[in-house]
C-alpha positions in Angstrom: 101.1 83.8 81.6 100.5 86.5 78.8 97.2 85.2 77.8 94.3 87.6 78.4 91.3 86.6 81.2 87.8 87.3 80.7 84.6 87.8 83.0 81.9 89.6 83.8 82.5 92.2 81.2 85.9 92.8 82.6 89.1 91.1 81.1 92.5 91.1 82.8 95.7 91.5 80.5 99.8 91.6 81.2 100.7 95.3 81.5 103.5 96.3 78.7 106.1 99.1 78.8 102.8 100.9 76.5 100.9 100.7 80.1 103.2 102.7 82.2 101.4 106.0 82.1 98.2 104.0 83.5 100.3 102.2 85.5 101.6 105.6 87.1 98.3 107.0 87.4 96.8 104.4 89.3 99.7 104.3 91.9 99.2 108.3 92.3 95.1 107.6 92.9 96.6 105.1 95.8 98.7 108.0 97.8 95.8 110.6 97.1 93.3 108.4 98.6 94.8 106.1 101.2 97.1 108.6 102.2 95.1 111.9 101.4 98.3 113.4 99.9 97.8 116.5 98.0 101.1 118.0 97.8 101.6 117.9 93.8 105.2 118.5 94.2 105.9 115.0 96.1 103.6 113.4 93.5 105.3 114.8 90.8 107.8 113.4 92.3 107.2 110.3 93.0 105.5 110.1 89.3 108.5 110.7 87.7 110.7 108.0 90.4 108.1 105.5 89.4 108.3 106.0 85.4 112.3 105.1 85.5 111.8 102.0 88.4 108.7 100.7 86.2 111.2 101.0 83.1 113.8 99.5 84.1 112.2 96.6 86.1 109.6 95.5 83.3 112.4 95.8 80.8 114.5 93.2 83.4 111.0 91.1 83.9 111.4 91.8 87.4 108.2 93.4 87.7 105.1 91.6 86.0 101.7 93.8 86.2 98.0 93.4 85.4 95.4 95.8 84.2 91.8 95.3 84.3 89.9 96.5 81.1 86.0 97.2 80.1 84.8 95.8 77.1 85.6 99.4 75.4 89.0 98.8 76.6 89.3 101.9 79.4 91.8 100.5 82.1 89.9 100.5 85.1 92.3 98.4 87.6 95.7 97.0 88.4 98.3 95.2 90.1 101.7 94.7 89.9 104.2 92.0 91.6 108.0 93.0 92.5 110.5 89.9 91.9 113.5 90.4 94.5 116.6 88.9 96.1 115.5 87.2 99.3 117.7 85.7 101.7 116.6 81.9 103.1 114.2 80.8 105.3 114.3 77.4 107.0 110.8 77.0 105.0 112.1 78.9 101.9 115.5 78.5 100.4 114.4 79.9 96.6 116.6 82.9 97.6 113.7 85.2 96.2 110.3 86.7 96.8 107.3 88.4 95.2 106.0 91.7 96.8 102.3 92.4 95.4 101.7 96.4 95.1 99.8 98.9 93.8 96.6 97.5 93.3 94.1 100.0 92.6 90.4 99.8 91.0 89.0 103.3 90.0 85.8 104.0 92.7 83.2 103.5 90.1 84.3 99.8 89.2 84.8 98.9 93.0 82.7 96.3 94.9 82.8 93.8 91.6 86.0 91.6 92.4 88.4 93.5 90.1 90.7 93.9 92.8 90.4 90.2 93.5 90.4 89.0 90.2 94.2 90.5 90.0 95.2 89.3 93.4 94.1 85.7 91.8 95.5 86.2 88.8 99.2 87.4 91.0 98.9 84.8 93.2 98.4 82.2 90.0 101.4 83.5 88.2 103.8 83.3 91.8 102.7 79.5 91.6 103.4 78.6 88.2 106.6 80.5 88.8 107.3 77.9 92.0 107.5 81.5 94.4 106.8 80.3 98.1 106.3 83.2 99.7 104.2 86.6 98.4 103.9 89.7 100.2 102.3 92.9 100.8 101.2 95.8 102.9 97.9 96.0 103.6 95.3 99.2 104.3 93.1 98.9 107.0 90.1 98.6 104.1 91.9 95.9 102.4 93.0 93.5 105.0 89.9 91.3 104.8 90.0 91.1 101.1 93.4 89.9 101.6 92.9 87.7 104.8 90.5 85.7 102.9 92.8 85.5 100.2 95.1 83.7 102.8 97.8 86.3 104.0 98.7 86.8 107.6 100.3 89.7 109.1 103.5 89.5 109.9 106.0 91.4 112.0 107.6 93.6 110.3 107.9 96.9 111.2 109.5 99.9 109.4 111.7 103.2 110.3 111.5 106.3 108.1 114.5 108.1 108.1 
């Protein structure tokens, strides 16, 4: 699904390798504000991490993303779904499964469905590509947006080491 969505002012587009900059600037605005990270070292970081893993996963089509534009084409939101290996389920024996991250609107474009819009939009393409399950962490803010959506939380818990 490469065609190009629009509504409300807004139309939704497939990120290219062109979009990775915006791409990597959006995922940044995440960390600084759900996280309040202000350590420019770590971001740095994890900027420059994220510019070879977006590479080398949209160049493999593992990774698919969205953007949100205005009509004067400034990129305003985004979205992006992981492909990966998967063992099987008893309900799921596609031996694969989408992971939805980084979706970010900027603050000024908030409250109007963008974020939703490319959830949709996600979701859509995991159908069309016959994906049974699609997951994602959630932030406290964004739980009911994704609740209604239809995702349940889950078990899984994680160790940092």
């Amino acid at each position: 699904m490469s065609q190009t969505k629009t509504f409300d002012g807004y139309k939704i587009r497939e990120a290219t390798l062109e979009d990775i900059p915006t791409l990597i600037h959006m995922r940044r605005a995440i960390f600084i504000e759900t996280m309040a990270i202000k350590n420019e070292g770590l971001l740095d970081n994890m900027d420059e991490a994220y510019l070879e893993y977006l590479r080398e996963t949209m160049q493999s089509e593992i990774l698919k993303g969205w953007l949100v534009e205005t009509k004067d084409g400034s990129v305003v939101a985004g979205g992006c779904v992981l492909i990966h290996h998967w063992p099987p389920l008893p309900y799921d024996f596609t031996l694969r499964q989408a992971h939805i991250h980084s979706v970010y609107t900027k603050p000024e474009h908030r409250r109007r469905g963008l974020a939703k819009a490319i959830l949709l939009t996600i979701i859509e393409w995991c159908r069309e590509n016959r994906f049974r399950i699609v997951a994602l962490h959630a932030e406290p803010e964004s739980k009911r947006l994704f609740e209604s959506l239809g995702f349940k939380p889950t078990t899984e818990m994680r160790l940092y080491l």
